[in-house]
N, C-alpha and C positions, 0 to 999 in steps of 0.2 A: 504494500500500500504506500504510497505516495505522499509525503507528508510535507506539509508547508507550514511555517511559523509566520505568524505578523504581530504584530505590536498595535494594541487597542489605540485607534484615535489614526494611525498614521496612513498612509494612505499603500491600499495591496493590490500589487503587482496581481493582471487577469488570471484566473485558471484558464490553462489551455487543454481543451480533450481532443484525443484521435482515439477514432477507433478503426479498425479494419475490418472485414467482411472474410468470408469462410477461404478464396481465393488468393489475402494477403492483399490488399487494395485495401487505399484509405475510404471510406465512404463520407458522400460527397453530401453534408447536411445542410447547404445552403437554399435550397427549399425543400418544399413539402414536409416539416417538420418544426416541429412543436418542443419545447421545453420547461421541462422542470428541476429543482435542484430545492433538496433536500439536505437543513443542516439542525443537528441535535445531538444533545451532549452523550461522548464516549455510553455507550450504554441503553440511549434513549428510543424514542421513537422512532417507528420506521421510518428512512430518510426518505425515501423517495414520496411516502405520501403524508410523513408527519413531522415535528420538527417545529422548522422555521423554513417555510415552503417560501422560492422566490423564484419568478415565471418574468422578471423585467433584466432586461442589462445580459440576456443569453442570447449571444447571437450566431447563427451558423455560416459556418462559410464550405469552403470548396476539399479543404485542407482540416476541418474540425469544428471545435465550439469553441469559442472566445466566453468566458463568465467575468464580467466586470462587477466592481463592488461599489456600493456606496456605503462610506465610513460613516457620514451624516445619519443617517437613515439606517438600512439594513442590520448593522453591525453597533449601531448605537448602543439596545439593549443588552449585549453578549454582555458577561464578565470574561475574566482571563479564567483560560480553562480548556480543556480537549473535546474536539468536535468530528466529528464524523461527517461528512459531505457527499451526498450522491447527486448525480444528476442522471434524470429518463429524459429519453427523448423520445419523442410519439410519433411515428410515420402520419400523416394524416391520409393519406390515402387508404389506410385499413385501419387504422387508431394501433397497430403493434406498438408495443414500448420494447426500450432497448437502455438498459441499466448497464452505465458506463463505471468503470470503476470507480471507487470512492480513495474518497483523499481525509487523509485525517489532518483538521485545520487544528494549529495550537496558537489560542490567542493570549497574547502577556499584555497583564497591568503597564498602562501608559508612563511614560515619564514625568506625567504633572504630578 
């Protein structure tokens, strides 16, 4: 698993996902495709449908999935602490989802 540290308040660096399909190709989620991303503490609820569910700032492209954060908002509420992070992504053409691996996020108390 995958693990990314940030610092409450400061501003983090996007997740980037690739995934590949059964042939070894990246698949291409810049459209027809839906996201969601699931975050909740080491332990918690299911990430993909429970958490701290956030469906803005996911964008697909040709190459993956870009997750941009807002530190104002999204991550406001966290404390410092270990988080678990999934994101699905929903074909829309048959609604399939496709749970990409998860990252475990470690957030640390600000320096104010």
């Amino acid at each position: 698993m995958e693990t990314r540290t940030y610092r409450l308040g400061a501003e983090l660096d996007p997740l980037i996902y690739q995934h590949r399909d059964e042939d070894g190709d990246i698949i291409d989620f810049s459209t027809g495709w839906t996201f969601t991303l699931g975050c909740a503490p080491v332990g918690g609820a299911a990430l993909a449908t429970g958490g701290f569910p956030k469906t803005t700032g996911i964008t697909g492209t040709s190459t993956g999935i870009q997750v941009d954060w807002s530190t104002s908002t999204e991550l406001a509420g966290l404390t410092g602490g270990n988080y678990d992070v999934q994101l699905r992504a929903r074909r829309t053409s048959d609604s399939r989802d496709l749970d990409l691996a998860p990252v475990r996020l470690i957030l640390k108390a600000s320096l104010v």
